[in-house]
Backbone and ligand atoms as CSV (ligand in chain L), in Angstrom:
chain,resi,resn,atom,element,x,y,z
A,1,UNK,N,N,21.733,3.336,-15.355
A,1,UNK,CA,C,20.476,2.633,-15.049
A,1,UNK,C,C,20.720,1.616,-13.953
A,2,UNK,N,N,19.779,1.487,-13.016
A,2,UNK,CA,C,20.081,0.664,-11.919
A,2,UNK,C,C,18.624,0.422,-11.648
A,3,UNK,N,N,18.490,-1.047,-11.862
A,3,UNK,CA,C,17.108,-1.618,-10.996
A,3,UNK,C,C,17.469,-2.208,-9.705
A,4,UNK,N,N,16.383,-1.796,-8.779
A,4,UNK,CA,C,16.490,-2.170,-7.607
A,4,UNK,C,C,15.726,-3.384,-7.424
A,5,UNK,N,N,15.952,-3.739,-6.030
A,5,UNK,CA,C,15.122,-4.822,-5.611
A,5,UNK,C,C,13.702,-4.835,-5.399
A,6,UNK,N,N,12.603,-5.367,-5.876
A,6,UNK,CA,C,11.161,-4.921,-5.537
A,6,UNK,C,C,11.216,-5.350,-3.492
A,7,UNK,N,N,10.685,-4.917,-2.970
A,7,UNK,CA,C,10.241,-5.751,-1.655
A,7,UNK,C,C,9.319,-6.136,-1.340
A,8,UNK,N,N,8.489,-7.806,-1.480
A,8,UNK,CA,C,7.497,-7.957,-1.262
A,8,UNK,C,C,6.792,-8.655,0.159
A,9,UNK,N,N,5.870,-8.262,0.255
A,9,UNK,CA,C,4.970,-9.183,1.566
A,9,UNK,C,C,5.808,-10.044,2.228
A,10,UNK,N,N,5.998,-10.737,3.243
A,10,UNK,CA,C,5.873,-9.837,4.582
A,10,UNK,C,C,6.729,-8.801,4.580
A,11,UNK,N,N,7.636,-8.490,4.285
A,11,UNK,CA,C,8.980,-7.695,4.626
A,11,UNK,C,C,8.508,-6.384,5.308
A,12,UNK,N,N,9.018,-5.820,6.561
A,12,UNK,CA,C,8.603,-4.815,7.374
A,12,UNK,C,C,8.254,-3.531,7.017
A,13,UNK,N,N,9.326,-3.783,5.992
A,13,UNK,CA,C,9.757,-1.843,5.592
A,13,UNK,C,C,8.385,-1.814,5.002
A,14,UNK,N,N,7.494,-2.210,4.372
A,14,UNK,CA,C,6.339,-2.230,3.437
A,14,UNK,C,C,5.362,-1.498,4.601
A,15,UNK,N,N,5.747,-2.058,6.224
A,15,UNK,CA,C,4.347,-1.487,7.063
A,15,UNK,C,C,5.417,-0.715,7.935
A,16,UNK,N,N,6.231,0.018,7.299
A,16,UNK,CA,C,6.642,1.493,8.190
A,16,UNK,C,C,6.433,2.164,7.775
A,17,UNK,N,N,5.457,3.530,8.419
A,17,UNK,CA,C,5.221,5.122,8.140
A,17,UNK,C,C,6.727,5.341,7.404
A,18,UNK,N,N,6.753,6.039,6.812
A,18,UNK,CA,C,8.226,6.342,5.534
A,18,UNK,C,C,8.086,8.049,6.443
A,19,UNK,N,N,9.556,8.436,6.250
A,19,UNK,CA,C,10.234,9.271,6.420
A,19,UNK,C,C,10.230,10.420,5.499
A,20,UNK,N,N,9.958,12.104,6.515
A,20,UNK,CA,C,10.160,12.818,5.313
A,20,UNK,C,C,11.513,13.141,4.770
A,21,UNK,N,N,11.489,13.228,3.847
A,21,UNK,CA,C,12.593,13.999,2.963
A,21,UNK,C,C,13.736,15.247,3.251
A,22,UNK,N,N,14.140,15.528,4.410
A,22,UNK,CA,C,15.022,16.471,4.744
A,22,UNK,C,C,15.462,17.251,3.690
A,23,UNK,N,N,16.366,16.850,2.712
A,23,UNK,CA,C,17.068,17.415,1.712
A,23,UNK,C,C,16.938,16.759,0.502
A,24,UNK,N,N,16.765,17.691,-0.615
A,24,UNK,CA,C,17.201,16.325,-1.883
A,24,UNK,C,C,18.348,16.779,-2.350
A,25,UNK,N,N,18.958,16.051,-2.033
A,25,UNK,CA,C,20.427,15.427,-1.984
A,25,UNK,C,C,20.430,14.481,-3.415
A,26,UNK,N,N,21.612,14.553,-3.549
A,26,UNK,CA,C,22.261,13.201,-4.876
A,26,UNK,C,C,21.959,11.899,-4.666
A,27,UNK,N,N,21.937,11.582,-3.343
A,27,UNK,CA,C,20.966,10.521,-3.249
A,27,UNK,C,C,19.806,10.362,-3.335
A,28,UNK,N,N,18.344,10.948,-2.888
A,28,UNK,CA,C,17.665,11.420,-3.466
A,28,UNK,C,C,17.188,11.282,-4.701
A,29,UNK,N,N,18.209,12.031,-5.380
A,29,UNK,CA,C,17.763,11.705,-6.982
A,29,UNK,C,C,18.190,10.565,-7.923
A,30,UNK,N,N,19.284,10.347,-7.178
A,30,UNK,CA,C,19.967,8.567,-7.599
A,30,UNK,C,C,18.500,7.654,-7.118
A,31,UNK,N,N,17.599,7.916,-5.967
A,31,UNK,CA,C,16.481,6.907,-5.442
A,31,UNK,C,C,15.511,7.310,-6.651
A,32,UNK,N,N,15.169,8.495,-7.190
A,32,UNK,CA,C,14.303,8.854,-7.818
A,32,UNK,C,C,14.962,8.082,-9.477
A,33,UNK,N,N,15.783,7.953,-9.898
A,33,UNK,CA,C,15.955,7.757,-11.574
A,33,UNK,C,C,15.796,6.048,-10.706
A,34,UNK,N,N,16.663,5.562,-9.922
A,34,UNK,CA,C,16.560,4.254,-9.808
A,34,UNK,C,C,14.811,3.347,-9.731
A,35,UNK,N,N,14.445,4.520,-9.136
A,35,UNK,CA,C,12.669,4.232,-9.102
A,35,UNK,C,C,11.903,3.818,-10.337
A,36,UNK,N,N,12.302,4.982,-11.138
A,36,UNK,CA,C,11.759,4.863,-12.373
A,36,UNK,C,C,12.517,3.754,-13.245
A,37,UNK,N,N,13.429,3.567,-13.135
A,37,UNK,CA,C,14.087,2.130,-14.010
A,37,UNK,C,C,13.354,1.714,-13.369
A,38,UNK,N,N,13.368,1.435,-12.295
A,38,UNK,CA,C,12.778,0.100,-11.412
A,38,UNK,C,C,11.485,-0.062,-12.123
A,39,UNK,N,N,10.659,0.891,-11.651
A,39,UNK,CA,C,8.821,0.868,-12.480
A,39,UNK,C,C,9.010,0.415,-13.862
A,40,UNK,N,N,9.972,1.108,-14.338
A,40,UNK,CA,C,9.360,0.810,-15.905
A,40,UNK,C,C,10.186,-1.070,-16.235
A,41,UNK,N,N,11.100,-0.991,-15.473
A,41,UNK,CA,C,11.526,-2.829,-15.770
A,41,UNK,C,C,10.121,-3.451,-15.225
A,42,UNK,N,N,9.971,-3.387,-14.153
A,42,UNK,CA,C,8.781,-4.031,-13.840
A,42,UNK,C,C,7.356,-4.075,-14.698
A,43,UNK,N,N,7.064,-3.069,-14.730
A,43,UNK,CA,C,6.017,-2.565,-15.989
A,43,UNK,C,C,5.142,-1.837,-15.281
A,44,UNK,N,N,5.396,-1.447,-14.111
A,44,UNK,CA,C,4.632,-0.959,-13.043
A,44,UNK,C,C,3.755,0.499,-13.678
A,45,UNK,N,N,2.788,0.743,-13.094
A,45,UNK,CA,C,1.873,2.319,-13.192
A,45,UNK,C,C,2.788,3.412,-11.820
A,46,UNK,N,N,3.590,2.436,-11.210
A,46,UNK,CA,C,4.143,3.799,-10.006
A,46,UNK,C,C,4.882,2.871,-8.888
A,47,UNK,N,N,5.346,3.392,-8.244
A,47,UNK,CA,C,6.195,2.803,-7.189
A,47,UNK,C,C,6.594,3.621,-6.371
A,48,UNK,N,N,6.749,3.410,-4.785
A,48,UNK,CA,C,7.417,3.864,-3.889
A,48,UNK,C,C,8.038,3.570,-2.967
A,49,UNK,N,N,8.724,4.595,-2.369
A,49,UNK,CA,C,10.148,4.280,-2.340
A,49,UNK,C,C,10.672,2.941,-1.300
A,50,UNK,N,N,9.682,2.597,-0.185
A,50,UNK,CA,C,9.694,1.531,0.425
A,50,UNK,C,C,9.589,0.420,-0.681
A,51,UNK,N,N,9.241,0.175,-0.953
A,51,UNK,CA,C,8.926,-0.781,-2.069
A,51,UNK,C,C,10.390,-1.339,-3.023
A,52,UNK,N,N,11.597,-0.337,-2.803
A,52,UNK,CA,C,12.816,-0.099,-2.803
A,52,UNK,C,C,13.743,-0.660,-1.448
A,53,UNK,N,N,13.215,-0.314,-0.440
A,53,UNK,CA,C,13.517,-1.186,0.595
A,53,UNK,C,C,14.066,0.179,1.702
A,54,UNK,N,N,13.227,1.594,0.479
A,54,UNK,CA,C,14.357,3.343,1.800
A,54,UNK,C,C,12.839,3.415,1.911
A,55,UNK,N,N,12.856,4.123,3.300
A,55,UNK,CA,C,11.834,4.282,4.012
A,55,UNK,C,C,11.431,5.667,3.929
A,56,UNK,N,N,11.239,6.553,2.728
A,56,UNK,CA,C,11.075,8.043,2.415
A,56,UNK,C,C,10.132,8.101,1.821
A,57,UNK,N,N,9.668,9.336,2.134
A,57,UNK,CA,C,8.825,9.851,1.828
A,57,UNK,C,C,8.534,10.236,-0.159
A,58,UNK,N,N,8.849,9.242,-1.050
A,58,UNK,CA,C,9.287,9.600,-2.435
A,58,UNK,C,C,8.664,8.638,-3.291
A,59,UNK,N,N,7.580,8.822,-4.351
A,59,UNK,CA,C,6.906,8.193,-5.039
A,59,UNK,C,C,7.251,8.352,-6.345
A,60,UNK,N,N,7.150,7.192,-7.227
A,60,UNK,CA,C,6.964,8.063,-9.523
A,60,UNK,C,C,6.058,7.190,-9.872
A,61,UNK,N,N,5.512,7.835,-10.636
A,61,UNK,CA,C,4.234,7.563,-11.192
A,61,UNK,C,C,4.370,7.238,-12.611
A,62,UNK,N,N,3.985,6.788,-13.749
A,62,UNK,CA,C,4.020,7.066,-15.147
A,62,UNK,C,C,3.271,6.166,-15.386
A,63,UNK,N,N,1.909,7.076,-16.155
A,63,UNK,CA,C,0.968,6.507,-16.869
A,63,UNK,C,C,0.878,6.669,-18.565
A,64,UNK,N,N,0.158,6.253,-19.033
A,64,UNK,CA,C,0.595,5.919,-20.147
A,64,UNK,C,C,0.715,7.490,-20.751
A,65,UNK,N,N,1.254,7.730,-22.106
A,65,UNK,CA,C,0.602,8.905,-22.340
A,65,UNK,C,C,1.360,10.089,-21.787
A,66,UNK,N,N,1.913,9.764,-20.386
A,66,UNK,CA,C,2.299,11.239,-20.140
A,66,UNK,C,C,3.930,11.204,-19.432
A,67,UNK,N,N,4.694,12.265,-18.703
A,67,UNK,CA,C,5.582,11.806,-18.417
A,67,UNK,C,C,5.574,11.139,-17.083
A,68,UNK,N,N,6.678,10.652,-17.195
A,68,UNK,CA,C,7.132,9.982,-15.219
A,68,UNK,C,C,6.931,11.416,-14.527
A,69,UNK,N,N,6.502,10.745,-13.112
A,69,UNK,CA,C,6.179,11.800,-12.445
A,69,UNK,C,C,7.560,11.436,-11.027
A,70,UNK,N,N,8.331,12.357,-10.584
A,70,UNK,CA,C,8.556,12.238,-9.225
A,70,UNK,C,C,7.898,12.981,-8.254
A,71,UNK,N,N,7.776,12.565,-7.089
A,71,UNK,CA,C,6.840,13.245,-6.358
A,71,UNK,C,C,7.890,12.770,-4.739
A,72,UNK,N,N,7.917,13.869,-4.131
A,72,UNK,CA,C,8.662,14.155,-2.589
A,72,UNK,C,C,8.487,14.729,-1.888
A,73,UNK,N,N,7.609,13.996,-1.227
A,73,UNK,CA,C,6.930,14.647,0.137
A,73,UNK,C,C,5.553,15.057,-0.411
A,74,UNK,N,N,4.990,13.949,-1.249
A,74,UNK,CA,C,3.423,14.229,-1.501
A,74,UNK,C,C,2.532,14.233,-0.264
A,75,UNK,N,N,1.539,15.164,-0.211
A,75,UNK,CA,C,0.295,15.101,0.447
A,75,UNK,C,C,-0.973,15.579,0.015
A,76,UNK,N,N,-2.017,14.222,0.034
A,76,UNK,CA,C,-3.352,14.517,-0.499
A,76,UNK,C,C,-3.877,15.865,-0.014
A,77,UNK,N,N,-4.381,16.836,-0.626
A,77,UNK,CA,C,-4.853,18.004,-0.540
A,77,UNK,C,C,-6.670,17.917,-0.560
A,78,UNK,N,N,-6.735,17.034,-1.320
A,78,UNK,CA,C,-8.391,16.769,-1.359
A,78,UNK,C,C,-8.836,15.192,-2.138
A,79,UNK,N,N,-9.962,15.227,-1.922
A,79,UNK,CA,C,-10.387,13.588,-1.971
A,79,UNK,C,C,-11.962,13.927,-2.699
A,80,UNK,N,N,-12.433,13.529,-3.416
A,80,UNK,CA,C,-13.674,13.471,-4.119
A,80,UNK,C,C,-14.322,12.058,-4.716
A,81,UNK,N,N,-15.745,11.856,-4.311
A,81,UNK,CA,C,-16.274,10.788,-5.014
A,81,UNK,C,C,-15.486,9.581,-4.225
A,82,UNK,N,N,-16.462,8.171,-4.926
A,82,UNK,CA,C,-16.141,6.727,-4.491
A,82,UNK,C,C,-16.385,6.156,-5.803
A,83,UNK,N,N,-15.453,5.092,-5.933
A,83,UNK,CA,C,-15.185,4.602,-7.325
A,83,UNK,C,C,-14.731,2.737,-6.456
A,84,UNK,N,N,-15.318,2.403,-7.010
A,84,UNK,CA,C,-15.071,0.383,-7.197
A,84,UNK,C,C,-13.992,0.362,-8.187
A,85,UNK,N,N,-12.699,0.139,-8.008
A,85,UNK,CA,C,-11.406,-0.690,-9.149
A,85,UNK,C,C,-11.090,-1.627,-8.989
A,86,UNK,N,N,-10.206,-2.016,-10.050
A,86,UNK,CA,C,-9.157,-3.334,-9.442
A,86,UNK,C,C,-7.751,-2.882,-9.586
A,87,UNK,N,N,-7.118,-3.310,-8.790
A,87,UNK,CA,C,-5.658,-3.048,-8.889
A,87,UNK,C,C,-4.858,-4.380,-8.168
A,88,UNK,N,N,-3.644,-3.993,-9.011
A,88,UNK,CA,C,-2.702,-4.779,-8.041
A,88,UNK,C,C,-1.281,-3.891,-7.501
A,89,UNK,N,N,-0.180,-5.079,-7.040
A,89,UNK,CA,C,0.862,-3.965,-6.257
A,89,UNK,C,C,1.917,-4.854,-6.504
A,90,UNK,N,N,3.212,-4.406,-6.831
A,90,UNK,CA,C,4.074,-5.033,-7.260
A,90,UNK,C,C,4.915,-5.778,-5.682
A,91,UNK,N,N,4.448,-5.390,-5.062
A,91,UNK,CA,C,5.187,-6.072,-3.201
A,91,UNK,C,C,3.764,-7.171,-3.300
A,92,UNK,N,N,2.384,-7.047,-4.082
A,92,UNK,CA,C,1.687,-8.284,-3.424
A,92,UNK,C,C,1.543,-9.061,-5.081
A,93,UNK,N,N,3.003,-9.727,-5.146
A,93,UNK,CA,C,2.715,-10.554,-6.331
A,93,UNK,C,C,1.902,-11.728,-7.035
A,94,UNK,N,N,1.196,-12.012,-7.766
A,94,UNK,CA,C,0.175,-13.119,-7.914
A,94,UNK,C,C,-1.158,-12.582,-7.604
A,95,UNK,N,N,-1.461,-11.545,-7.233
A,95,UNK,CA,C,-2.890,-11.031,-6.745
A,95,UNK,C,C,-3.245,-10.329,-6.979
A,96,UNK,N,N,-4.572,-9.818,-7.735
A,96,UNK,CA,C,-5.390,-8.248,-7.774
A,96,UNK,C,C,-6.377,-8.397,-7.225
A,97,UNK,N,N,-6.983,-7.194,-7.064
A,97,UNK,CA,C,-8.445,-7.149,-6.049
A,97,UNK,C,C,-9.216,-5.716,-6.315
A,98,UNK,N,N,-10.194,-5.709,-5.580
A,98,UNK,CA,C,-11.189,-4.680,-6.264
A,98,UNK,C,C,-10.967,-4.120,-4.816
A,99,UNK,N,N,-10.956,-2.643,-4.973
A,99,UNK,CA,C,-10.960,-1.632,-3.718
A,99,UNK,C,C,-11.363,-0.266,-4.389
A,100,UNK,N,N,-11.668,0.333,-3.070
A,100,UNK,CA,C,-12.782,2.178,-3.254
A,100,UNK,C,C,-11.729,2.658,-3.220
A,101,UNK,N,N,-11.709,3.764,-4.431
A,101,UNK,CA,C,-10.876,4.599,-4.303
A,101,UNK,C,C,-11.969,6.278,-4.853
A,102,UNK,N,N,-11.192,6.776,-4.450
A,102,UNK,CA,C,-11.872,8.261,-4.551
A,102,UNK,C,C,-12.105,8.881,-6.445
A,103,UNK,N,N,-12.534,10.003,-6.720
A,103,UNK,CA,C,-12.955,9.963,-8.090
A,103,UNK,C,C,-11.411,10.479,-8.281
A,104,UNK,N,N,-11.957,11.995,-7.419
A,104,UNK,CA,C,-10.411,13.124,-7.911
A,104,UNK,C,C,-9.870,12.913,-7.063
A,105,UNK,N,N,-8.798,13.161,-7.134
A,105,UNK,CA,C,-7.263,13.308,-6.421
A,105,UNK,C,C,-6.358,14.510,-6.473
A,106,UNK,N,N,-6.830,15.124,-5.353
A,106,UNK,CA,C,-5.242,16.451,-5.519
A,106,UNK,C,C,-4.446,16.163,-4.240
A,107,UNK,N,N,-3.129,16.180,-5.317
A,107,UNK,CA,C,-1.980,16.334,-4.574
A,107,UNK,C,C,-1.160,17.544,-4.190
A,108,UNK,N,N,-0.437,17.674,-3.145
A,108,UNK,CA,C,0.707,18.841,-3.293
A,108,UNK,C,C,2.189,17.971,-2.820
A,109,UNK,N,N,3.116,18.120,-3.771
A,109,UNK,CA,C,4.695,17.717,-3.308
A,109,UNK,C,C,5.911,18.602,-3.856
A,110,UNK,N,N,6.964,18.211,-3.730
A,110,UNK,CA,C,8.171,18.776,-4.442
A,110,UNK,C,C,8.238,17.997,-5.474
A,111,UNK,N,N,8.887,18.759,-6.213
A,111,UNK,CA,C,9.309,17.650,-7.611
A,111,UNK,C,C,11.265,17.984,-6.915
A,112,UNK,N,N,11.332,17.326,-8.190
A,112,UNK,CA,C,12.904,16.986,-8.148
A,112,UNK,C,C,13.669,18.095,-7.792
A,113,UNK,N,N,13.321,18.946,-8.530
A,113,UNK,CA,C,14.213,20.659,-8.554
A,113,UNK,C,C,13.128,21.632,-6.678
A,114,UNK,N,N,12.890,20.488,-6.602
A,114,UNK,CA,C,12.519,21.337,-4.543
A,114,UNK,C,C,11.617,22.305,-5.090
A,115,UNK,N,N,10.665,22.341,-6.205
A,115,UNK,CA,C,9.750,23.333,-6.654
A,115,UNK,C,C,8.404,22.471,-5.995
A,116,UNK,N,N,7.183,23.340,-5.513
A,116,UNK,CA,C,6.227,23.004,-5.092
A,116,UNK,C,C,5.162,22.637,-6.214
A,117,UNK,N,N,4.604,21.327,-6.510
A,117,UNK,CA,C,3.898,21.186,-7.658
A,117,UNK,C,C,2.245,20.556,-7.276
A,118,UNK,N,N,1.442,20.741,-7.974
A,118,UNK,CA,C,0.158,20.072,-7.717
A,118,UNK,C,C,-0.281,19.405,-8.797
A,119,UNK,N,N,-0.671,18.258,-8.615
A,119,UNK,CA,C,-1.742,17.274,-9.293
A,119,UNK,C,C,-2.663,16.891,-9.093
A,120,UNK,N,N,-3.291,16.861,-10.312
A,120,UNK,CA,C,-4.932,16.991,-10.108
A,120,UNK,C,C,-5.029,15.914,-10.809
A,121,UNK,N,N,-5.924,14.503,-10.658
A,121,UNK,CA,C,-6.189,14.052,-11.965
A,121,UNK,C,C,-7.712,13.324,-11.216
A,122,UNK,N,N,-8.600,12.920,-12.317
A,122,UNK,CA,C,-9.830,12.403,-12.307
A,122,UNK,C,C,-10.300,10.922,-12.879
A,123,UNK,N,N,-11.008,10.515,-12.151
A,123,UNK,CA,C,-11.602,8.774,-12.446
A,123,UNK,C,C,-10.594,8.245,-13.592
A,124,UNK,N,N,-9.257,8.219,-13.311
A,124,UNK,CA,C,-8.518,7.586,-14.515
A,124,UNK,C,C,-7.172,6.579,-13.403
A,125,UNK,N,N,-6.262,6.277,-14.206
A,125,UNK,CA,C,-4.851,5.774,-13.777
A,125,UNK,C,C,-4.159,6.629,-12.991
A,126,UNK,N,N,-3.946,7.564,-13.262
A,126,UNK,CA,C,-3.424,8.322,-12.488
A,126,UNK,C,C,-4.059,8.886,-10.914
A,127,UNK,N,N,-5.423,9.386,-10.823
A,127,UNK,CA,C,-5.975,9.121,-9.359
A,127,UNK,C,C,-5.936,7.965,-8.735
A,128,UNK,N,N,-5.979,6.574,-9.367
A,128,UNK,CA,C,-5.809,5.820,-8.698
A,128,UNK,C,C,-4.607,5.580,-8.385
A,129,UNK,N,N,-3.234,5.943,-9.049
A,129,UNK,CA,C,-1.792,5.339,-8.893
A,129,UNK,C,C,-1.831,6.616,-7.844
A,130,UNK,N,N,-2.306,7.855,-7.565
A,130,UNK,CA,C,-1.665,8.297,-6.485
A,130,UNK,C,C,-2.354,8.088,-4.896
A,131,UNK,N,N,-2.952,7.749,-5.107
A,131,UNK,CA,C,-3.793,7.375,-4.513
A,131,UNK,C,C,-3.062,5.936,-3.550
A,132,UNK,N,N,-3.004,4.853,-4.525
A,132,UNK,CA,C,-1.999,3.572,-3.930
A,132,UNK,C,C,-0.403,4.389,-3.514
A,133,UNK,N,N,0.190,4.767,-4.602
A,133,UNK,CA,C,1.640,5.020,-4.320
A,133,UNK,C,C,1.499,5.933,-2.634
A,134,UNK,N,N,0.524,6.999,-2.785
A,134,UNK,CA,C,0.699,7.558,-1.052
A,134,UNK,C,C,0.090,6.440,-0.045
A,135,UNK,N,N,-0.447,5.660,-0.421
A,135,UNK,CA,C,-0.706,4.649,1.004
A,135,UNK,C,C,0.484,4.028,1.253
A,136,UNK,N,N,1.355,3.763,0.215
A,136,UNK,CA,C,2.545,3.063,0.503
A,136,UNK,C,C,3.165,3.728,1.538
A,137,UNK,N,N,3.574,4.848,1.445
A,137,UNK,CA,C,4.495,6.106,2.613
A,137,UNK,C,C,4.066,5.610,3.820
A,138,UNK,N,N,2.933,5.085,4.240
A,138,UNK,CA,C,1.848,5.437,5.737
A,138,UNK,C,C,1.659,3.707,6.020
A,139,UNK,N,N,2.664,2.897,5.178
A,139,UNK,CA,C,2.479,1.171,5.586
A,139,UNK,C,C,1.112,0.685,5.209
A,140,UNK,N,N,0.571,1.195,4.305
A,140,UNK,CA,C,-0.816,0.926,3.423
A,140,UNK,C,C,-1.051,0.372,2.327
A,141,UNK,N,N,-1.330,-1.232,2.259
A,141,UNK,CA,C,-1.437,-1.671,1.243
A,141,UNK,C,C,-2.714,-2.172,0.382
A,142,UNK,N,N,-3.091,-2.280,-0.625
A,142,UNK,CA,C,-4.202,-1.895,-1.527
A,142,UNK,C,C,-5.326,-3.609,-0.481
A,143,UNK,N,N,-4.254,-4.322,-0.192
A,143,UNK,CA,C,-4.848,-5.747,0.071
A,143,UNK,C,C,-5.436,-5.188,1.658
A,144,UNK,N,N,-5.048,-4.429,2.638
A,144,UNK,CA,C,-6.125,-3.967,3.478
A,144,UNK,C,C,-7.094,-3.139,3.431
A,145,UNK,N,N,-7.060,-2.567,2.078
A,145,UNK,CA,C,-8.866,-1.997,1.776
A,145,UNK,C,C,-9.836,-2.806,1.343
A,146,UNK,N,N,-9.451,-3.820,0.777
A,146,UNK,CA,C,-10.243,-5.200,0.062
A,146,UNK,C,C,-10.918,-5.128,1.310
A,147,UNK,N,N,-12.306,-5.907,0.827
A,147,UNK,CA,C,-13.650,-5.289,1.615
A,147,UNK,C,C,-14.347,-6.917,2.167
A,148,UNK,N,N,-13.667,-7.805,1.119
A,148,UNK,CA,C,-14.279,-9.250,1.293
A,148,UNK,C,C,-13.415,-10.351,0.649
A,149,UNK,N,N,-13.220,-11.456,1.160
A,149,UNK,CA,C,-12.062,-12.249,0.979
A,149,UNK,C,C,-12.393,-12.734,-0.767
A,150,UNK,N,N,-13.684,-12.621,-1.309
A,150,UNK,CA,C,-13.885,-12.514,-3.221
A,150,UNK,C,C,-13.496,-11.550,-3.706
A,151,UNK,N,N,-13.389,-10.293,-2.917
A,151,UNK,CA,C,-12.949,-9.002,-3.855
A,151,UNK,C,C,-10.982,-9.077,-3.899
A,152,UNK,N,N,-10.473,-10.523,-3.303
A,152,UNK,CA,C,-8.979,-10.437,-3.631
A,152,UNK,C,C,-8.751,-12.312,-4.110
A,153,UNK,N,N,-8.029,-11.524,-5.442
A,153,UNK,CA,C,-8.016,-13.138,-6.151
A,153,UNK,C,C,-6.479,-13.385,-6.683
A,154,UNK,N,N,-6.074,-14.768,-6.948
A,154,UNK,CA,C,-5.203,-15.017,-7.415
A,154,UNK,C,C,-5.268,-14.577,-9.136
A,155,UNK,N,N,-3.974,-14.091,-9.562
A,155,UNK,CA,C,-3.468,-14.113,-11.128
A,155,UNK,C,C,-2.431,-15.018,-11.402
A,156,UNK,N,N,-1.999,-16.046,-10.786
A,156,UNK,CA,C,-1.333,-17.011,-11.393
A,156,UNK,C,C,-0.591,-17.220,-12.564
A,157,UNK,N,N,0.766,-16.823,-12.913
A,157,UNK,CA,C,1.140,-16.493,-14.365
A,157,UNK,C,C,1.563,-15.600,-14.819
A,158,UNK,N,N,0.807,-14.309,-14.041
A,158,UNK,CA,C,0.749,-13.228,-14.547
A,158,UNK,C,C,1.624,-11.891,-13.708
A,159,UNK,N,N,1.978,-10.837,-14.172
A,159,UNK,CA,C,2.457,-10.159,-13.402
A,159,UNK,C,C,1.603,-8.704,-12.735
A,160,UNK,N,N,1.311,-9.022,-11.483
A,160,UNK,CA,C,0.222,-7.349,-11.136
A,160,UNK,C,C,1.106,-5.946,-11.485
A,161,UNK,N,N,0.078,-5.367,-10.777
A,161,UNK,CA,C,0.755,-4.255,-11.913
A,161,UNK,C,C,1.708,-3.236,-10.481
L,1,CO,CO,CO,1.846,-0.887,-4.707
């Protein structure tokens, strides 16, 4: 088990386009188990891999209920509906905010074993965590969709998610 470092605001790597995935390699999957310690010490809904401080293309997800997800070299396949949430991001600590996110969400990536997988999920945690975790890859953070300086507030105390 190895937790990594979270990386938060300003730090660069957060607004670099992330890198695809060439090979999954042992490193690779050492970034992928370290991810998931990482998320679940934190208490996080997902994390990616910048957020780690590697600039790849590599997200995990785990919502309640189901398993951790790795995901490498995700790309949105389709987008449905507009939905008002709140979320927060473990790089913008002390803060949540309300932002549009889409209803459904399909994805296509590799999983761990270089097999091609798709996810589908609807108006729940999971469309929205993939949804944030792929803006991360592209230097996209949940605090530049915020629409109005009330729809982003302090949590003081508390830890976002
Ligand atoms: Co985030």
């Amino acid at each position: 088990m190895a937790i990594r470092k979270i990386r938060t605001l300003p730090d660069p790597v957060l607004r670099e386009p992330a890198r695809k995935v060439p090979l999954i390699d042992s490193a690779v999957l050492k970034l992928i188990d370290d991810m998931i310690d990482t998320m679940r010490a934190s208490e996080g809904a997902g994390l990616a891999a910048p957020q780690v401080g590697v600039s790849l293309r590599v997200v995990v997800i785990e919502v309640p209920g189901e398993d951790a997800l790795a995901l490498i070299n995700p790309e949105i396949v389709k987008k449905k509906g507009e939905r008002v949430i709140e979320e927060g991001c473990l790089s913008v600590p002390g803060y949540r905010g309300e932002v549009k996110r889409a209803v459904t969400v399909k994805v296509k990536a590799r999983d761990r074993d270089g097999h091609e997988i798709r996810v589908t999920a609807t108006d729940d945690l999971l469309a929205q965590a993939l949804e944030h975790e792929l803006d991360h890859l592209d230097g996209r953070l949940y605090v530049d969709l915020v629409e109005s300086p009330e729809s982003l507030w302090r949590i003081d105390g508390q830890t976002a998610e």
